[in-house]
N, C-alpha and C positions, 0 to 999 in steps of 0.2 A: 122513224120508218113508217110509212104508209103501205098497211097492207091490202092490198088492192084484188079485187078478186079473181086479176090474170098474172099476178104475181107481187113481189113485195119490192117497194121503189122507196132507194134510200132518201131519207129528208132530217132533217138537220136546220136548227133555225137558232141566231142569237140577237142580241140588241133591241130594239125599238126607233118608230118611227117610219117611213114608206117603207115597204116590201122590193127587196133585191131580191129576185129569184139567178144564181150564178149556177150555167150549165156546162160542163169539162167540155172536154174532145176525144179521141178514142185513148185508152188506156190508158186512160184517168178515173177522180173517184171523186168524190164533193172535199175529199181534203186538198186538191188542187189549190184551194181559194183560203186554204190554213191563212196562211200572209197577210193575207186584204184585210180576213175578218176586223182584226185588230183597229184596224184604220177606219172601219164603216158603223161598227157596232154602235156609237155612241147618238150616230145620228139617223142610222137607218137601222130596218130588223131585215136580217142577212139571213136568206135562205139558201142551201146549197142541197145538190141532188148529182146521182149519177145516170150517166145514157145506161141502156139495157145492154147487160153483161159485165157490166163492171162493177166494181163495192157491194153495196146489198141489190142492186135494181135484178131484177130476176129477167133471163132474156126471154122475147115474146115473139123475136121474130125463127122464122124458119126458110131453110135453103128453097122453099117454093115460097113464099110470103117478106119479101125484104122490103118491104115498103115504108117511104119514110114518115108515114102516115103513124105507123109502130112506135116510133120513138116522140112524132110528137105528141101521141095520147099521153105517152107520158108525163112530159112535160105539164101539160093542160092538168093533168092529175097533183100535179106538183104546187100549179099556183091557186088549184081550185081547192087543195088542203089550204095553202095557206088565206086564203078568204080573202082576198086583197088583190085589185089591181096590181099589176108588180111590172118594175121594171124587168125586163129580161136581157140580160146578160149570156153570151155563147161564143167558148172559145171552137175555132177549127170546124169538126165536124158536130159540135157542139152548136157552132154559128149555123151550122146549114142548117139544121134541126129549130134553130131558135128562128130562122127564116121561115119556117115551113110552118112554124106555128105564129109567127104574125099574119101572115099572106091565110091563113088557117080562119082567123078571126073570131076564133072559140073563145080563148082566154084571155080576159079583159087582160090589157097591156097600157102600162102607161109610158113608156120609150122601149127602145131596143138595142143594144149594143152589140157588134160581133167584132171579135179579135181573129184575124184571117180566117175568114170563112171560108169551107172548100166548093168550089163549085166551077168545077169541071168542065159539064157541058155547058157553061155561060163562058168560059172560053171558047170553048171550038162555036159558039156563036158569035162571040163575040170577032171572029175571023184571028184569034190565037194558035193556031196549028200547029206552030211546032213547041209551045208550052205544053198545048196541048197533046201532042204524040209523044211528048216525052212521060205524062204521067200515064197514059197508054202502056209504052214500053216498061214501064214503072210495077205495072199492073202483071201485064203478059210475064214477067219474072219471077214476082211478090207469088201471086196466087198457084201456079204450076212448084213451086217449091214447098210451098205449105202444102201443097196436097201429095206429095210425093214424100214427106214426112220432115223434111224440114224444121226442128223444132226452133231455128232460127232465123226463121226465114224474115221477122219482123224486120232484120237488120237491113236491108233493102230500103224498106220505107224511110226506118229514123237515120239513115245517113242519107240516103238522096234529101230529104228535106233539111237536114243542119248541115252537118260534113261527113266526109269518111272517116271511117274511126268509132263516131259518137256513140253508135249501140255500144260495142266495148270497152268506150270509158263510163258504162254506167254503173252504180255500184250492183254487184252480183241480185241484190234483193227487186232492184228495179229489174234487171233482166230477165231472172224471176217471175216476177208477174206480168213483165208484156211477152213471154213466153208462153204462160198460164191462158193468157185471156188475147192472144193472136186468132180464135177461130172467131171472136167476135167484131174483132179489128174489119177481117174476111168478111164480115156479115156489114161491116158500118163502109168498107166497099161498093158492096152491090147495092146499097142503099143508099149511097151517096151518088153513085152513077147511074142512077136507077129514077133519080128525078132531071129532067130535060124538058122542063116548061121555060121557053122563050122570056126573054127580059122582062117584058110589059105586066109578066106575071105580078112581078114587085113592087110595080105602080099602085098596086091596091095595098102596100105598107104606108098607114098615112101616120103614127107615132113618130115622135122625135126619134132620128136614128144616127146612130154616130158609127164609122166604120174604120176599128184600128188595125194597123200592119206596123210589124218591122223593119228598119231601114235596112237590116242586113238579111231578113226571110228569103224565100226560093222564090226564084223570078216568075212561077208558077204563083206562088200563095200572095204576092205582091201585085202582081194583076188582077187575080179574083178578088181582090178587096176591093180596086179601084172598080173592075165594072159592076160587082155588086152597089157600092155607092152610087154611080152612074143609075144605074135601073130604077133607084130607089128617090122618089119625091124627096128634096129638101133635106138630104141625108149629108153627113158630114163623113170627109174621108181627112182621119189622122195619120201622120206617121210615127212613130216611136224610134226617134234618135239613139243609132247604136245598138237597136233591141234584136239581137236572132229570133228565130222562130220560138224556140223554149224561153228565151228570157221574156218575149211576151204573150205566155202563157205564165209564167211562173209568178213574174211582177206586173202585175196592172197598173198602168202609169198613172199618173198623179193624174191628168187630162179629163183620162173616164172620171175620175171621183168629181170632179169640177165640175165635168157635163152633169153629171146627174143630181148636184146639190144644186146647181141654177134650175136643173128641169122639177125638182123636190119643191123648191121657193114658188117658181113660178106654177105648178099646179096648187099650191097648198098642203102636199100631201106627202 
């Protein structure tokens, strides 16, 4: 745990060798990356954290201040404990956060990887209209139910993105907590929608950058992956054969490990 003097931001570190810094998505927690650890620890040192409001990270934004500037201080906090250039890793809204802190240029980075990063307004630029009025309508539902007290209003989100159903096949303890931590979900919303700089913005990511997606994710989160790669110098856009939205977030394919032990060799580090 890093205690931080605007709040306490969980951190979590094993193995040795270059620094992973691995960043969730909403209503997740740095045990997201439980799985990988295993797989990474012998040859790299595995840091993991959670965004603000979830696990230990303490929240710092507020309904006048949703800026996604908030959560990348975090992060920067995250790889500046660990002392080390660091790869950065960011799933979902995880990824837009780990973009805002490349494009950011604070926290030395030595590649970048995003597992369907959201980003919204690079659709409706990208002339995506009706991806993008659908996560619109997505929105005008999600948010008016939660404020009207809805203690389930999350179910909205996690079925329009996998399928219908899927919030209530989750076990009672997961529903639980994205019940718990749904006002924060609200807050990584307006903080998600809330960044609308133009493509070119991405141009100034110049790290190795690899961008994955599911063959089977939302024809939404399947797009924003392609134009984010698009925007980005020299960036590589993966797919993940078979993988829904959750399976990859849950399993990180073997790909990313590849990328990043040729990016390991080839820096030295």
């Amino acid at each position: 745990m890093i205690e931080d003097p605007r709040g306490a931001i969980d951190y979590a570190e094993e193995g040795s060798g270059p620094t992973i810094v691995f960043v969730p998505g909403s209503w997740d927690t740095r045990a997201a990356w439980r799985g990988l650890i295993p797989l990474l620890r012998d040859r790299f040192r595995v840091v993991t954290t959670s965004l603000l409001g979830y696990g230990g990270t303490k929240e710092r934004r507020t309904t006048t201040d949703t800026s996604i500037d908030r959560e990348a201080e975090t992060v920067e906090a995250v790889v500046r404990h660990a002392g080390d250039a660091a790869h950065l890793v960011g799933h979902s809204f995880g990824g837009q956060v780990c973009l805002a802190v490349a494009v950011r240029r604070i926290a030395p980075l030595l590649s970048l990887t995003v597992i369907e990063p959201t980003a919204v307004n690079l659709l409706r630029r990208a002339g995506e209209l009706l991806l993008y009025e659908q996560i619109i309508a997505l929105r005008d539902r999600y948010f008016p139910a939660f404020e009207r007290g809805d203690k389930e209003a999350a179910r909205y989100v996690i079925d329009f993105f996998n399928r219908s159903g899927t919030f209530n096949a989750l076990s009672p303890r997961t529903r639980d907590y994205i019940v718990a931590t749904t006002a924060s979900n609200v807050l990584d919303w307006r903080t998600g929608m809330g960044v609308d700089e133009p493509s070119s913005t991405y141009s100034a990511i110049s790290v190795p950058t690899l961008v994955i997606r599911g063959e089977h994710g939302h024809p939404s989160t399947a797009r924003s992956a392609e134009v984010v790669s698009n925007a980005i110098p020299n960036a590589l856009l993966a797919t993940v054969a078979g993988a829904s939205r959750l399976l990859t977030q849950m399993r990180l394919p073997s790909l990313m490990i590849e990328h990043l032990s040729k990016l390991a060799v080839g820096t030295g580090r």
